[in-house]
C-alpha positions in Angstrom: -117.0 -138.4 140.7 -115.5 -141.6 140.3 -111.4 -142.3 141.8 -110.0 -141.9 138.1 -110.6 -138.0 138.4 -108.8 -138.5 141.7 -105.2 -140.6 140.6 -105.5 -142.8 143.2 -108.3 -144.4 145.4 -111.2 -141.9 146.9 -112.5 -144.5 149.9 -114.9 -144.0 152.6 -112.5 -143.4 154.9 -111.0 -140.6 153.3 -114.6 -139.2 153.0 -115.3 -139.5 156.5 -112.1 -137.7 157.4 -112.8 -135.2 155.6 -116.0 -134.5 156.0 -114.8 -135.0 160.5 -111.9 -131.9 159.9 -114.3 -129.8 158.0 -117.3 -130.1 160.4 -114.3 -129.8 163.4 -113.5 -126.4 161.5 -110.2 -127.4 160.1 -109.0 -125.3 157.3 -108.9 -126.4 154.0 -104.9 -125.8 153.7 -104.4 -127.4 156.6 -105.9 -130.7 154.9 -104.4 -130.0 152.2 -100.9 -129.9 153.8 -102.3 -133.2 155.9 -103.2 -135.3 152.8 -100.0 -134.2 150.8 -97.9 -135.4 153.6 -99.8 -138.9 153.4 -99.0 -139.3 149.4 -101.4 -137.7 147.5 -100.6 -135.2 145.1 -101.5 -131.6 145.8 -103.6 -131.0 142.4 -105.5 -134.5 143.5 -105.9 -133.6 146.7 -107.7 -130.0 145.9 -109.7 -132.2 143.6 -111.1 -134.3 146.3 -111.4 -131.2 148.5 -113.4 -129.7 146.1 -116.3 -132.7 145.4 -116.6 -133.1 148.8 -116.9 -129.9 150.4 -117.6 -127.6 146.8 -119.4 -129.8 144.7 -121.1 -127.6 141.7 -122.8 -129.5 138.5 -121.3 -129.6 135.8 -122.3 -126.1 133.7 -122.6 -125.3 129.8 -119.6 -125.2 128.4 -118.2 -124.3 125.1 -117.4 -127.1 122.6 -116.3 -126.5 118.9 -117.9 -127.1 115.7 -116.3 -128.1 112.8 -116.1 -126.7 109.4 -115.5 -123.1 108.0 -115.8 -120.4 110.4 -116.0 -116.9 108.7 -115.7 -118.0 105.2 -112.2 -119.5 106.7 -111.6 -123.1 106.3 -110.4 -124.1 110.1 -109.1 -127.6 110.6 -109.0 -129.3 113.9 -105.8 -130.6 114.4 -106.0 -132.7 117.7 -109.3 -133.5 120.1 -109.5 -135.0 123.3 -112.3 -135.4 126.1 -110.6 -135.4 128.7 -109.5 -132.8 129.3 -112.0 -131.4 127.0 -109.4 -130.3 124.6 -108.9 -128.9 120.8 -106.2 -127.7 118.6 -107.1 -125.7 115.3 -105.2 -124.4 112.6 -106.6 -120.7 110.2 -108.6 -119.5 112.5 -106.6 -116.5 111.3 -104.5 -115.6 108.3 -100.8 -114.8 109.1 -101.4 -111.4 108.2 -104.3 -110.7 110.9 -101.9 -112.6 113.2 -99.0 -109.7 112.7 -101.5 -107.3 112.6 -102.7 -108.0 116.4 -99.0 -107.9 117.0 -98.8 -104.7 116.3 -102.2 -103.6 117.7 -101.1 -104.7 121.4 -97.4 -103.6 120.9 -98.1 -99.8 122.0 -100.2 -100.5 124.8 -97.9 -103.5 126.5 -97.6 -103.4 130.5 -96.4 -106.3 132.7 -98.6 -108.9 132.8 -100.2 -109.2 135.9 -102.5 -112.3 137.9 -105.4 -112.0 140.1 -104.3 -112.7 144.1 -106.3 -115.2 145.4 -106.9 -113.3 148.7 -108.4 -110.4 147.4 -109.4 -110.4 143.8 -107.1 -107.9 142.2 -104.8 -108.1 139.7 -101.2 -108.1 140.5 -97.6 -108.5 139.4 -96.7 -111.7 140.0 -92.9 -113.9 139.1 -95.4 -116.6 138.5 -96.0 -114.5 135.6 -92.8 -112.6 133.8 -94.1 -111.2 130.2 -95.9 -108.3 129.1 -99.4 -107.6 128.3 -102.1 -105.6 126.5 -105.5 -105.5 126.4 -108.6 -104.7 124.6 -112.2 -104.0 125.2 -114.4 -106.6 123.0 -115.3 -105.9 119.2 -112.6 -102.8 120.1 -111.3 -102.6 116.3 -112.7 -104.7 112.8 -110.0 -106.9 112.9 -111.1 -108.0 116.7 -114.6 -108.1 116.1 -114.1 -110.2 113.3 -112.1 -112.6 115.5 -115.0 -112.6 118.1 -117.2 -113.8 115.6 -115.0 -116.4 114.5 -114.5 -117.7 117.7 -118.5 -117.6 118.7 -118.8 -119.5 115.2 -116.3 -121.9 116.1 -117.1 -122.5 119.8 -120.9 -122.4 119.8 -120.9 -119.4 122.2 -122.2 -116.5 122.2 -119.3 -113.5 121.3 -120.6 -111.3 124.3 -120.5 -114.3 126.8 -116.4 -113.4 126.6 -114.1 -111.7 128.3 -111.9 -109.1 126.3 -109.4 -110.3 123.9 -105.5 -110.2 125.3 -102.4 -110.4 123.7 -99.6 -111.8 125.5 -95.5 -111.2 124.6 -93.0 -113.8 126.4 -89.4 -112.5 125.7 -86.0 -114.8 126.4 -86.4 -116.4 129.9 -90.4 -115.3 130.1 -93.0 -117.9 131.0 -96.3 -118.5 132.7 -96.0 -121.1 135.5 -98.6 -123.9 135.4 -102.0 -122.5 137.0 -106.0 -123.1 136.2 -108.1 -120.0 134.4 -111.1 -120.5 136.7 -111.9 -118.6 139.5 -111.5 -120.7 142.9 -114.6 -120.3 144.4 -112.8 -121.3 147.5 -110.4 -118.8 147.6 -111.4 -115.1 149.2 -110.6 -113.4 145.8 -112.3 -115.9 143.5 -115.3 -115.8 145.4 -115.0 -111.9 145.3 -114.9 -111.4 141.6 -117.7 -114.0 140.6 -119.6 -112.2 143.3 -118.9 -109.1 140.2 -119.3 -111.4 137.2 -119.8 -114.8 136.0 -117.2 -118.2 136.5 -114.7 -118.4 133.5 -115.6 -122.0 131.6 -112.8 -122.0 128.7 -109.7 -120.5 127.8 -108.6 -120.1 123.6 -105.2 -119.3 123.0 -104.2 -118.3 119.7 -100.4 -118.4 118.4 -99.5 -115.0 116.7 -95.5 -116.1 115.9 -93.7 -119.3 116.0 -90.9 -118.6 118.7 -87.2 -119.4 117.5 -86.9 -122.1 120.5 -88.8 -122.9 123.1 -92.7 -121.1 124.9 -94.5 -124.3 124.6 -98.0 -124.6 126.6 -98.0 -128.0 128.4 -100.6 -129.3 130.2 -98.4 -131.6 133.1 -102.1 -133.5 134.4 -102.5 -134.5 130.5 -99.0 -135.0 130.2 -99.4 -132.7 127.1 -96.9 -130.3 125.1 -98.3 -127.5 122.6 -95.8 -126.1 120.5 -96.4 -122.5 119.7 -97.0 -122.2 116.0 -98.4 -119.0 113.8 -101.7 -119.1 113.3 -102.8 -122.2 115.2 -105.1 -121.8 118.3 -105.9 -124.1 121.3 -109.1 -124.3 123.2 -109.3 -125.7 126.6 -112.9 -126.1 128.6 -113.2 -126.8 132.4 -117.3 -127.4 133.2 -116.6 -127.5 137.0 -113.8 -124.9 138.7 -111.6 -127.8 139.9 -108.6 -129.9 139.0 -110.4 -132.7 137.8 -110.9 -131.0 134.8 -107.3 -131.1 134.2 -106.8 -127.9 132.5 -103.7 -127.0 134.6 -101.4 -125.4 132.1 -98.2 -123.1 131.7 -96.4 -121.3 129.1 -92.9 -123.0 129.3 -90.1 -120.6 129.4 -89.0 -118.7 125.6 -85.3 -119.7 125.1 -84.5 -117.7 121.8 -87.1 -115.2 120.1 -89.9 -113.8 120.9 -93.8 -115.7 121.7 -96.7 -113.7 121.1 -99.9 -115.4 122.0 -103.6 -114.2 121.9 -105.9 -115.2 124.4 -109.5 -114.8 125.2 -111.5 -116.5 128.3 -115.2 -117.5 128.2 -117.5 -117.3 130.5 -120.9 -118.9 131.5 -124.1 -118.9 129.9 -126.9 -117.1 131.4 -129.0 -118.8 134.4 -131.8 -120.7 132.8 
């Protein structure tokens, strides 16, 4: 991985120390905390962490095709390869998108996160809105979706995990964090030890919020307005910060944001 993934140089030194404070059994915060306090920044510093004491191959990943999806004429709005990136527009009509609304209204609970020590999902102020969720191909109007989004993606519907909607009231927001499971952490290596990696995220705008809930990317340097009926897809092929896919839902300042997402996971071992 060359120094560009990195934000500034990746020398020999730096490799060498590394490598010296891992084989000394230093923890992995603790050269975290060391690097930081030389100049790096923390999400460059996991990065070069990660390649050096973590390195995985790139995998499969999703990437979309273009064209109509489901007799639905979807236009790609924006594209970018690094991070792999895409922003679509009717994927769904605004009719399916109040629809889902009202599907995940009943069933909303706090949203919750999973806890990088031990696996499990848990309330979190990283995380303030409220959630529902459902079991894949769980009504027609869902299992149409699914198959729009294995159309569009080039991925298999049942490589997915169920379909969530999200509702971020006044003051709400996600704080900026990656969908993959940290490998390095005790409770991402517990659930892929249950399941397969996460390798993309879609998120799919079911309203247009009155002000603010934007999804910005800060390693892209990258704002998303939230707008009906548009979707954006995000794909990380290795479960590190390189990838820049670091993202948050900015807080919702007037209105409501409702946002469906669904995360896809890796193909089968060859």
């Amino acid at each position: 991985m060359g120094t560009a993934a990195f934000g500034r140089p990746f020398t020999g030194e730096l490799r060498d120390w590394i490598l010296a404070q891992a084989a000394a059994g230093c923890r992995r915060q603790d050269m975290l905390r060391a690097m930081a306090a030389s100049g790096w920044p923390l999400a460059a510093a996991r990065a070069a962490l990660q390649h050096l004491l973590h390195p995985q191959p790139p995998r499969p990943a999703p990437w979309p095709a273009a064209g109509a999806v489901g007799g639905r004429p979807v236009q790609t709005l924006l594209q970018l390869d690094h991070p792999r990136l895409a922003l679509f527009s009717g994927l769904l009509s605004g009719a399916e998108c109040d629809r889902l609304v009202e599907l995940a209204r009943p069933r909303l609970q706090r949203a919750q996160i999973v806890n990088a020590r031990s696996g499990d999902d848990r309330v979190n102020p990283a995380r303030s809105s409220d959630a529902a969720a459902f079991a894949r191909a769980e009504t027609p109007l869902i299992d149409a979706l699914e198959q729009r989004i294995a159309a569009l993606l080039c991925w298999p519907a049942r490589l997915a995990e169920g379909l969530q909607v999200t509702r971020y009231r006044p003051g709400t927001q996600y704080r900026p964090h990656y969908d993959y499971f940290d490998p390095a952490d005790p409770g991402g290596a517990a659930l892929l030890r249950q399941g397969r990696q996460r390798v993309a995220t879609l998120l799919i705008y079911l309203n247009t919020p009155a002000r603010g809930g934007a999804t910005v990317l800060p390693d892209a340097d990258l704002v998303i307005d939230a707008v009906k009926g548009q979707a954006l897809f995000f794909g990380y092929d290795q479960p590190h910060p390189a990838t820049r896919t670091l993202h948050g839902g900015a807080p919702v300042i007037e209105g409501e944001k409702w946002v469906a997402a669904k995360w896809l996971l890796e193909a089968d071992p060859a």
